[in-house]
N, C-alpha and C positions, 0 to 999 in steps of 0.2 A: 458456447463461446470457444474460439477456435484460439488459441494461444499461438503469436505468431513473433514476439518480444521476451525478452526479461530484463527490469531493471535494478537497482540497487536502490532501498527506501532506508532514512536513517530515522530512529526511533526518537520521538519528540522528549524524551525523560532522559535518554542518557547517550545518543549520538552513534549505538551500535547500529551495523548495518546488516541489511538481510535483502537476499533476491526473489522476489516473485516474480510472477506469470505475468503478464500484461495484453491484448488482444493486437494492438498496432504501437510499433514504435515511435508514432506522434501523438501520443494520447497527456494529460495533464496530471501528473498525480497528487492528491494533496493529503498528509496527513491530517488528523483530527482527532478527537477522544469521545464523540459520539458515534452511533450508524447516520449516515445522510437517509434524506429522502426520498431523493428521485435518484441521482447519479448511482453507477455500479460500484461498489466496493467490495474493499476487504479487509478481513480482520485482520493482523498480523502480530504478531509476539516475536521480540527480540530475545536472542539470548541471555538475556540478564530479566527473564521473565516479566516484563513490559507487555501489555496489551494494548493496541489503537489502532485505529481505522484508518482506512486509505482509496479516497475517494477516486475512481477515474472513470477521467471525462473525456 
């Protein structure tokens, strides 16, 4: 995956923000508190040590 973006994702428990990678700046990102099935993701952990996923499509 060629990293060509970065957005700002805010954490579903407590609204802190954090920047990942993303492939294209028109991609869908959705958090969640499982792994998906088919779509790409990624785990991500807030500063207030929060774990959930981040689906993009």
């Amino acid at each position: 995956m060629q990293v060509t973006a970065v957005r700002q994702v805010e954490c579903p428990q407590c609204g802190a923000r954090r920047s990942i990678s993303i492939p294209s700046d028109d991609v869908e990102l959705k958090p969640g508190r499982s792994d998906a099935a088919f779509d790409e993701r990624r785990r991500v952990t807030c500063s207030n040590g929060h774990a959930y996923w981040i689906q993009v499509r």
